[in-house]
C-alpha positions in Angstrom: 30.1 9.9 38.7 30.5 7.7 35.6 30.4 4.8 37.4 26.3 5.1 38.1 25.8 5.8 34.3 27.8 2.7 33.8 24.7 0.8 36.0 21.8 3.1 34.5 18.8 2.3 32.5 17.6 4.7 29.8 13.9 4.5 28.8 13.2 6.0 25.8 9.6 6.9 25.1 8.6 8.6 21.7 9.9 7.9 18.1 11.1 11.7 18.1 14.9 10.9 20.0 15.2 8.3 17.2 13.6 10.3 14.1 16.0 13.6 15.1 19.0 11.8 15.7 19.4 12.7 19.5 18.9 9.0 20.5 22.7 8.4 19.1 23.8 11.6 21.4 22.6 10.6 24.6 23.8 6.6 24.0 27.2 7.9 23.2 27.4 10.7 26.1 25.2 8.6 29.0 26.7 5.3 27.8 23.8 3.4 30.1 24.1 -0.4 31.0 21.1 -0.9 28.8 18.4 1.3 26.8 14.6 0.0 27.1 12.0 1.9 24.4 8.3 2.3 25.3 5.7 3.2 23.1 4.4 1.5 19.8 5.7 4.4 16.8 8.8 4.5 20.0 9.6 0.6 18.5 9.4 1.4 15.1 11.3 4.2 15.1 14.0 2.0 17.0 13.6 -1.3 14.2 14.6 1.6 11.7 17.3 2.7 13.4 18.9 -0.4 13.9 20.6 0.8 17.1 20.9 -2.2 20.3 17.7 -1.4 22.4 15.2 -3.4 23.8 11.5 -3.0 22.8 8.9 -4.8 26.0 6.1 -3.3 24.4 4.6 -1.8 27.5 4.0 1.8 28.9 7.6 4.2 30.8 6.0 3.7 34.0 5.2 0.2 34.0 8.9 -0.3 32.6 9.9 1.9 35.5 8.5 0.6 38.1 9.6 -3.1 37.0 13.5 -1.8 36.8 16.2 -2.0 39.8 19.0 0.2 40.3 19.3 3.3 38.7 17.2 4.5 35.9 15.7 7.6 34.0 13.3 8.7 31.0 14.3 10.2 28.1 11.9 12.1 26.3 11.1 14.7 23.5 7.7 16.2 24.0 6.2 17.8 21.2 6.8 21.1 23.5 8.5 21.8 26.4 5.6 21.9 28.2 3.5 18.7 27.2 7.1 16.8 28.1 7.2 18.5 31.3 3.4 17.3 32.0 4.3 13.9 30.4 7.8 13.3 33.4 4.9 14.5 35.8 2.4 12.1 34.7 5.3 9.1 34.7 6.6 10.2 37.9 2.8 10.3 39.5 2.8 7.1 38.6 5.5 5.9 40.4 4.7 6.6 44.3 8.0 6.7 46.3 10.3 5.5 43.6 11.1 9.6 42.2 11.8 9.9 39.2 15.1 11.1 36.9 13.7 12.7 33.9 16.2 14.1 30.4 13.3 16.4 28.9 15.4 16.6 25.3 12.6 19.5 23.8 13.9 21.8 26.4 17.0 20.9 27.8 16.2 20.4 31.0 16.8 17.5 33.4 13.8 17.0 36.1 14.1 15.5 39.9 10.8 14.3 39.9 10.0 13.9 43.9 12.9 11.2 45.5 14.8 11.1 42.1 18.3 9.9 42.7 20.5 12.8 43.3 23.6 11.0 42.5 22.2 10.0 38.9 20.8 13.3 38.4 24.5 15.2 39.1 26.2 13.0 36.7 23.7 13.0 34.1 23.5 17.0 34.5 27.5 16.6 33.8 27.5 14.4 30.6 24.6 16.3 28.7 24.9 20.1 30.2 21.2 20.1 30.7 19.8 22.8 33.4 18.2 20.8 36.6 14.8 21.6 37.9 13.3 19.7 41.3 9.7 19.2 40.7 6.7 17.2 42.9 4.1 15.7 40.7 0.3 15.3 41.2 -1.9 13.3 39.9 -5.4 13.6 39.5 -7.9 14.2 43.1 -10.8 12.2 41.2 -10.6 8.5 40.5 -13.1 9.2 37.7 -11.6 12.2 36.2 -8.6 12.8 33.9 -6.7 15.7 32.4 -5.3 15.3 29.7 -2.6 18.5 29.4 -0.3 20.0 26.8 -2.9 19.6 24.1 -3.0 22.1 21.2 -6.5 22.8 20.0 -7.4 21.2 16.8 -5.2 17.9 17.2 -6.8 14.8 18.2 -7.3 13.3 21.7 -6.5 9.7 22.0 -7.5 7.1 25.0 -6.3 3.7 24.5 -5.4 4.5 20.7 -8.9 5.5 20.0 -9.5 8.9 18.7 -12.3 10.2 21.3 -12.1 13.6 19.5 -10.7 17.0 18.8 -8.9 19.3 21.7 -10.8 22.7 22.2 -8.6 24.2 24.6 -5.4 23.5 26.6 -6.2 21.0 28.8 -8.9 18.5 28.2 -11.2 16.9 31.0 -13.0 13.8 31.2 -14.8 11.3 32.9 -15.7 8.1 33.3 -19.5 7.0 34.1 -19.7 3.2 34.3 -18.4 1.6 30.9 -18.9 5.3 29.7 -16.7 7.9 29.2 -17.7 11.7 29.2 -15.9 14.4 27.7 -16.4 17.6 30.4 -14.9 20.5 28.9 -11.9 21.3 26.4 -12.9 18.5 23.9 -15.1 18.8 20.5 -16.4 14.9 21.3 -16.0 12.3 17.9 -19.7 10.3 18.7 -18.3 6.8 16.7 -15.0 7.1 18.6 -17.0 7.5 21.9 -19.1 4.6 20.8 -16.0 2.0 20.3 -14.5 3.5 23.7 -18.1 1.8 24.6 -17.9 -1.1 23.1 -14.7 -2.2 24.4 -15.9 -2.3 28.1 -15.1 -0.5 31.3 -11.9 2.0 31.2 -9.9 3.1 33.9 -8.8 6.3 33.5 -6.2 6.6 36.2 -3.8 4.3 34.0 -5.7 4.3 30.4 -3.0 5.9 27.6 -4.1 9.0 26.8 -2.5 11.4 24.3 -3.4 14.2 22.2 -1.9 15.3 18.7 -0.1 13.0 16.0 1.7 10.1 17.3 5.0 10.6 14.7 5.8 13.1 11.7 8.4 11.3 10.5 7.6 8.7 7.2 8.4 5.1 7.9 11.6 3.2 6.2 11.0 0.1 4.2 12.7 -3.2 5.8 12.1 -6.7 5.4 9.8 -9.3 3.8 7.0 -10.9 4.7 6.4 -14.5 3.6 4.4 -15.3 1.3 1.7 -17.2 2.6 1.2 -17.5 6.1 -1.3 -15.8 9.2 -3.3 -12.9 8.8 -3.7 -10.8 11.9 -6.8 -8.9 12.3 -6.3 -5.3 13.6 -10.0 -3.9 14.1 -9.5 -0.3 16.0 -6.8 -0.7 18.0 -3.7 0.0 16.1 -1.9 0.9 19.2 -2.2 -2.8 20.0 -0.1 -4.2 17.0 3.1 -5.4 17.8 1.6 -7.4 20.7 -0.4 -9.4 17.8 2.0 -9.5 15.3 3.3 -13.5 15.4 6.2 -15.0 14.0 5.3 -16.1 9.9 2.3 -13.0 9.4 1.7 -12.5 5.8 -0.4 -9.9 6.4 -2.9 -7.5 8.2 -7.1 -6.9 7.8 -6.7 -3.4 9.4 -10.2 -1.7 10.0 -10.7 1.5 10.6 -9.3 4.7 8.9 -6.9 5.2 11.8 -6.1 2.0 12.7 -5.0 1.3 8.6 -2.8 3.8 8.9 -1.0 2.9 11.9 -0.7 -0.8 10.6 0.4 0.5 7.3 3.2 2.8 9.0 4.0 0.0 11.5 4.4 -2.8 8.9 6.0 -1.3 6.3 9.5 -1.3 8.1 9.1 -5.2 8.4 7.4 -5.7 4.9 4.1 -6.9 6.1 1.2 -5.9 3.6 -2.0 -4.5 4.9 -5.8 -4.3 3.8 -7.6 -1.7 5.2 -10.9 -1.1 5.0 -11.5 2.3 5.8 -14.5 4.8 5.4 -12.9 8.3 5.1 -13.2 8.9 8.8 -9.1 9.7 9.1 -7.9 12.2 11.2 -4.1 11.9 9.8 -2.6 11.0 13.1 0.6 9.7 11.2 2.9 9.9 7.3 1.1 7.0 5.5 3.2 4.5 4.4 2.5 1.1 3.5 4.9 -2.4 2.3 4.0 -3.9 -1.1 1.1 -6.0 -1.5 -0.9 -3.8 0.6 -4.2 -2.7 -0.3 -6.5 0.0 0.8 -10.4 0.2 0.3 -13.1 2.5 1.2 -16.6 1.8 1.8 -19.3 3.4 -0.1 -22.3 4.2 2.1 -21.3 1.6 4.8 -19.3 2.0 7.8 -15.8 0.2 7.7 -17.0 -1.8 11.4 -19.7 -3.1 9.6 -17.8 -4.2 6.6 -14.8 -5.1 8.5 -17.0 -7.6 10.9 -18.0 -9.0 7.3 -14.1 -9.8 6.3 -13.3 -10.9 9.6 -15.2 -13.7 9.5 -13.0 -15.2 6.2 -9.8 -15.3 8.6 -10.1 -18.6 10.9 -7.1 -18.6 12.3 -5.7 -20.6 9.1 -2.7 -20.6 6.9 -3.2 -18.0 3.3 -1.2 -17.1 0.4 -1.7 -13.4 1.2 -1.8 -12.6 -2.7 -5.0 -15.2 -3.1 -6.6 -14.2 0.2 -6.5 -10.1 -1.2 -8.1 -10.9 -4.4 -10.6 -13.6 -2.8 -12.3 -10.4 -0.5 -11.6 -7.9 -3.3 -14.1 -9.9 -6.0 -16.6 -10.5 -2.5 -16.2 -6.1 -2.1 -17.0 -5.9 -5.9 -19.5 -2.8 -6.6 -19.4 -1.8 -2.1 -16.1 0.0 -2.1 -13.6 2.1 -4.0 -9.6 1.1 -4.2 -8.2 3.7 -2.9 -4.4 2.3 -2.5 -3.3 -1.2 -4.6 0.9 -1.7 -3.8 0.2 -5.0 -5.4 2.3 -5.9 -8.1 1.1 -5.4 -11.8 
């Protein structure tokens, strides 16, 4: 049976394999031909760990789907059951293909529809797990989604944009046009809604949703950023980030209470400052954490789009001494916010 693990690809979705310190278990009991990690805090939890993975910056299914030869997901929902929804939700996605699935919260190894019963036996020998044959479904409406395994009071994500806070178990919604519309289990956040909006027309067949924080652990600090170089503008779509991040960044305008502090916990592995402009609309969806140099403002009586659409317009695409560009937009802020975080150095 070792033979097929020998050919297998892990995926790895989450940061919580890497932040408990199963990750190094399953490489050294699985031994796969190559592990592939999916999800944005999923990367930076793997760039800390400084294990040999490979980070495509794309979604388990799409990664999946792309693969040949054997393959399975690794996962560690925050329950058992929301990482039992998420393998059914993957293996949905994945039509004929089935679908080997290591659930790590509960110990259990799923045969998602036509999974490879060869793979599954010998990866039910290496780890011990228990093995459970499941068929997925996936949503009857084109312009509905579930979103399951939510714990009331934790946010509800779609495309890294908080929508709002879960009421119930299982929260509904639907799309209308460019709109989306919560329809039950869902205490609806109006300016999250309204960026949804503004971003244009959502599937929600394959949009990311997700409910609850996106990592508890604190981020490491890394490398260095250059001193002067590109400034990346991150305006609401921190989930987006490593896609944008280029080769000689000094820094990051991040907008948005959120979105500042997933740039602030993303960067500060690889020493990239950030300057958020936030105005005290957070929803503490992850351990802030941010590289030196980085500064934090909040708006007083103006909301941190507006603002941020201001500052936005002083990075053209040019080349800045991070240091000069902070304290140029800090003296244009003067009396309109508050500094709320300055990692600068005295």
């Amino acid at each position: 049976m070792s033979g097929i693990l020998r050919q297998a690809v892990m995926v790895v979705h989450g940061p919580e394999l890497f932040d408990s310190g199963e990750i190094r278990w399953l490489l050294e009991a699985v031994r796969p031909a190559r592990t592939i990690v999916a999800g944005v805090m999923a990367q930076t939890a793997a760039e800390e760990s400084g294990l040999p993975v490979e980070c495509p910056g794309t979604i388990p299914s799409a990664v999946l789907a792309g693969l040949e030869g054997p393959a399975f997901l690794a996962n560690h929902g925050k329950t058992a059951e929301s990482g039992k929804i998420f393998g059914g939700i993957v293996a949905s996605r994945l039509g004929d293909r089935g679908l080997v699935h290591l659930e790590c919260s509960s110990r259990i190894l799923y045969a998602w529809n036509a999974a490879n019963p060869h793979l599954v036996r010998a990866l039910a020998e290496v780890t011990g797990y228990a093995v459970e044959h499941e068929t997925s479904t996936g949503d009857t409406e084109l312009s509905v989604r579930q979103i399951r395994g939510c714990i009331p009071g934790e946010p509800v994500y779609v495309n890294g944009i908080i929508i709002g806070t879960a009421t119930a178990g299982t929260v509904i919604l639907r799309s209308s046009g460019t709109r989306i519309e919560p329809v039950s289990g869902l205490h609806p956040k109006p300016h999250g809604l309204e960026k949804i909006l503004r971003s244009g027309p959502v599937d929600l067949r394959h949009a990311w949703c997700k409910s609850g924080a996106i990592r508890s652990a604190v981020p490491r600090s890394g490398g260095h950023a250059p001193a002067q170089g590109s400034v990346v503008i991150i305006d609401h779509c921190g989930h987006e980030i490593y896609s944008r991040l280029p080769d000689g960044c000094c820094g990051v305008l991040a907008i948005g209470d959120d979105t500042t502090a997933v740039c602030g916990h993303v960067c500060a592995h690889r020493g990239i400052p950030v300057f958020g402009i936030v105005d005290g609309d957070r929803d503490l969806i992850v351990p802030a954490g941010f590289a030196p140099g980085s500064v934090v403002v909040e708006t007083m009586g103006e909301r941190d789009d507006d603002l941020g659409a201001e500052i936005r317009r002083q990075v053209h695409g040019e080349t800045f001494v991070w240091a000069d560009w902070v304290r140029s937009v800090l003296a244009y802020l003067q009396g309109r916010v508050t500094v709320i975080q300055d990692l600068r150095q005295a």
